[in-house]
N, C-alpha and C positions, 0 to 999 in steps of 0.2 A: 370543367364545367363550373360555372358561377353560382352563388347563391341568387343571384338575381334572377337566371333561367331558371331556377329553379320555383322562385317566385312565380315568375309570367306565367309559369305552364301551371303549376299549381293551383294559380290564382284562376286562367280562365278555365278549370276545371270546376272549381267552387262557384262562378260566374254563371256556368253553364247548368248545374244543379241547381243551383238558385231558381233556377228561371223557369224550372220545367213548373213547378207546383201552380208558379199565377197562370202560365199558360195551360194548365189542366184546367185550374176554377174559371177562368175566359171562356175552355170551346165544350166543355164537357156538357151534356143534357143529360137529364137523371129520367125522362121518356123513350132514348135512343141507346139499350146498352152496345147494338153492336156499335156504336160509333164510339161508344166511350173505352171500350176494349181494343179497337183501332189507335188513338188515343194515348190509350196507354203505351204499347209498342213501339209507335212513334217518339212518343218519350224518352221511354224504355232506350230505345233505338238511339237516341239524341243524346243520353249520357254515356253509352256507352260506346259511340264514336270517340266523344269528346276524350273519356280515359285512355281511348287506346292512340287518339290524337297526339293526348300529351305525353306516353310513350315516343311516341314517334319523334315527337319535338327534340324531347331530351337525348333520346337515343343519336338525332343527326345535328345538334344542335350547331354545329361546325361545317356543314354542308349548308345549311337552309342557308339565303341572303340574299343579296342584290346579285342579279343576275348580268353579266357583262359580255355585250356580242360587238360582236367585229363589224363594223359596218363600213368599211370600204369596201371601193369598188373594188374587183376583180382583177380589172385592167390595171389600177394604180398597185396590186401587190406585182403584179407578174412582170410589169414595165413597159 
């Protein structure tokens, strides 16, 4: 595994943390706590895809790619 995956995943983990705080101060209402506790979770919930995302990444990083299917006919394999 390269430094450079190890960048990308790293990075959109930092990308993804980032993001949660302006998208709290955007939908959060200081009148509505259950929505803001909703909110949270959802957050909550959106970082820590992201961590276990980029496990995932790094763990198959060898696996993930361009996907290649067979696209003849049927007929032209069998003759």
């Amino acid at each position: 595994m390269t430094a450079r995956t190890h960048l990308a995943g790293g990075t959109a983990v930092v990308v993804l943390l980032g993001l949660t705080l302006p998208l709290f101060q955007e939908f959060h209402d200081r009148r509505v706590t259950a929505w803001n506790v909703v909110l949270v979770l959802l957050l909550a919930g959106l970082v820590v895809a992201a961590f276990f995302l980029q496990r995932f990444f790094r763990a198959h990083a060898g696996e993930i790619g361009e996907a290649r299917f067979d696209t003849r006919n049927k007929s032209d394999l069998d003759g």
